[in-house]
N, C-alpha and C positions, 0 to 999 in steps of 0.2 A: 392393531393400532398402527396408524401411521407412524413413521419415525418424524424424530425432529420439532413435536410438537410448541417446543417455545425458541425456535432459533431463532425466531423474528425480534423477539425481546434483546438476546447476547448480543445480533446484529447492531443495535441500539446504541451500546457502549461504543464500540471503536469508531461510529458513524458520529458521536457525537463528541468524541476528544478527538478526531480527524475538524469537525467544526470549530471547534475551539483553539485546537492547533493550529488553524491558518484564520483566526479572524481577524488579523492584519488585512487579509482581501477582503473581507467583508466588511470593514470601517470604511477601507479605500476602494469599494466598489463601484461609484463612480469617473475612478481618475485610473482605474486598469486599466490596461491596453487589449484590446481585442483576445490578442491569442491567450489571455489570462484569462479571460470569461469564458471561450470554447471549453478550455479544461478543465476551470471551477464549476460551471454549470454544468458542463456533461458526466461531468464526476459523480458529483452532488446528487443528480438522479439516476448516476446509474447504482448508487448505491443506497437510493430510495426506492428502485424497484428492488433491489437485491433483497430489504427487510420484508418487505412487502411479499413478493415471491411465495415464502414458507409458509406465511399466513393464507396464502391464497390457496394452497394446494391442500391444508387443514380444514378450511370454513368455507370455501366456493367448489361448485363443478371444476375440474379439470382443466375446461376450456379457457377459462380465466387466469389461469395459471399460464397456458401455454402461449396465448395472446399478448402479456405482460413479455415471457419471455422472450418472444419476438422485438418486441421494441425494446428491451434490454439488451438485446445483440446489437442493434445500433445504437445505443447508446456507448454500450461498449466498445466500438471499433472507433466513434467521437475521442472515449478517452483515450485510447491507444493513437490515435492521429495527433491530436493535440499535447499528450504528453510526449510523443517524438518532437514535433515541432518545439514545445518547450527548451529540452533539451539544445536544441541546434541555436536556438534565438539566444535563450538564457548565458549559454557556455562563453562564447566571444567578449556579453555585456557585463560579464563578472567583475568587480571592483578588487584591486589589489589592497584593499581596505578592508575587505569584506570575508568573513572569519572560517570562510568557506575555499577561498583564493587557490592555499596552497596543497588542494585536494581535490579542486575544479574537476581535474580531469577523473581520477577513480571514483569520482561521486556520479560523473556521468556514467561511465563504466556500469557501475552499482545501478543508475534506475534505466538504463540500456535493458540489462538483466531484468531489470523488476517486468517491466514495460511486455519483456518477451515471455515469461513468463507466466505472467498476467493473458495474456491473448493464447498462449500456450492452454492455461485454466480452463479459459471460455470456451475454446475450441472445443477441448475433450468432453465439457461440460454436455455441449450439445452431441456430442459422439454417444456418449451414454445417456442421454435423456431419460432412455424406458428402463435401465439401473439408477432405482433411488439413491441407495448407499453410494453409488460411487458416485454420481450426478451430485450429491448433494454437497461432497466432500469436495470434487474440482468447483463449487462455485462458492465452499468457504475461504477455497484455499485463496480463492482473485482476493479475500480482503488482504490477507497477509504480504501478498505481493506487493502490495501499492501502502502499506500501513506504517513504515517507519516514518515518512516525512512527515504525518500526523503528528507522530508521537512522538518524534525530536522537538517539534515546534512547541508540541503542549507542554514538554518537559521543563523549558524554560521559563514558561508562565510561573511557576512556583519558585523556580530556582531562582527568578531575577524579584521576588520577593523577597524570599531571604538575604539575597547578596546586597541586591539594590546598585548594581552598578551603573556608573554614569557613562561606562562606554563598555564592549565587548571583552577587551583584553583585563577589565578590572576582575571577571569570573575566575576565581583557583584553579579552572580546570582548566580544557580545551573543549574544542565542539566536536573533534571525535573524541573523545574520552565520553559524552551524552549519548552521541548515535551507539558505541560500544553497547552502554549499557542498554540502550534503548533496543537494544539490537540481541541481547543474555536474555534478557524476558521476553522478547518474542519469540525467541528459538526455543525457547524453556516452555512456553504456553504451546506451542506446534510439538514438541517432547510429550506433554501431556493429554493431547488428544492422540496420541499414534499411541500411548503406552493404556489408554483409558480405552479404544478399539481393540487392542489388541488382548487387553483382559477379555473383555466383552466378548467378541469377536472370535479371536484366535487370528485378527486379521492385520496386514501394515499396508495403507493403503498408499498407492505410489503419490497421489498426489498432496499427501503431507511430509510425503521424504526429501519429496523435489523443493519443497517451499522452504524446506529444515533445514538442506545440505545450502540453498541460498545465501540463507543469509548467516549461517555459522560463517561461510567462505566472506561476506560482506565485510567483517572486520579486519582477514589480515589487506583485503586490496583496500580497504580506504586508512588502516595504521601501518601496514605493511608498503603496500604498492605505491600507495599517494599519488606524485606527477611524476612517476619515471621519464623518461626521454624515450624509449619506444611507444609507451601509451599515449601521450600526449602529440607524436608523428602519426598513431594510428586514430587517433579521434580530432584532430587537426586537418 
């Protein structure tokens, strides 16, 4: 039996609290600016062929699988272009209002990382194509890379129900005190597939140690690091 027979389904979930999480761009999708739609749309399907993919290599010939992957490496190389250029556009227009301000710069830092990683994934991915097991795991791994600004976004959908605040600073918390957390349960779910192969297996496969040791490190640079004065001279 093939491995992986319903990974197109678990796909499903983070593709659609990743939707949900930014449907601020999709209310306002016609008044985004260009480089906003390069990376929502090239995202969006590359994360469409991504579901798609597992299912293809279950119920079609081979071939169809491998054709898919192709235009999935351009798509991918779309969001790694446009998610740099975000970065570089976004960082300068940041608002000292804006609840993100005073972490600008370790936040870029953080999806600098995600970003290289992320392409890091894809690479290996295609490195191992003819290993399933491990092919399979470097192209889970690209969701995890790119997966917390989903799920900070989506976090507040419910939190700003309960609070109901009329501006940002009305929440109890802070907005890294959200990524934190948002950031325990993703490290905790990548804990549980490397402890769940490794039952299985007897195996720890590198490219969910590399995703793990990530974003554990992602808390102390963005509650730790912040805007030091040499990060902020080296991304300036």
């Amino acid at each position: 039996m093939k491995p992986f027979p319903k990974l197109h389904l678990w796909l499903i979930l983070p593709f659609v609290i990743t939707l949900i999480g930014f449907q601020g761009y999709w209310m306002g999708f016609s008044e985004a600016p260009f480089y906003w739609h390069l990376h929502g749309l090239s995202a969006t399907f590359w994360y469409i062929s991504l579901i798609i993919q597992p299912w293809l290599y279950h119920n079609r010939p081979i071939q169809f699988h491998r054709k898919v992957g192709m235009i999935s490496l351009i798509l991918a190389g779309l969001v790694i272009a446009s998610a740099l250029n975000m970065i570089m556009v976004s960082l300068p227009l940041m608002s000292e209002f804006s609840p993100l301000y005073e972490v600008r710069f370790s936040l870029a830092l953080v999806d600098y990382i995600s970003i290289t990683g992320f392409a890091l994934s894809v690479i290996l991915a295609v490195v191992y194509a003819k290993n399933t097991q491990v092919h399979a795991r470097w192209m889970i791994s690209t969701v995890f890379w790119v997966l917390s600004p989903g799920t900070v976004r989506f976090s507040f959908i419910p939190l700003g129900a309960i609070f109901q605040p009329t501006e940002f600073s009305d929440f109890p918390f802070l907005w890294t005190d959200v990524f934190i957390w948002n950031e325990v349960l993703i490290s905790l779910i990548i804990l549980f597939l490397i402890l769940k192969d490794f039952k299985k297996e007897k195996t720890v496969y590198l490219s969910y140690v590399l995703i793990f040791i990530a974003n554990v490190l992602y808390i102390p640079i963005i509650n730790g690091l912040k805007d030091s004065i040499w990060l902020r001279s080296l991304l300036e």
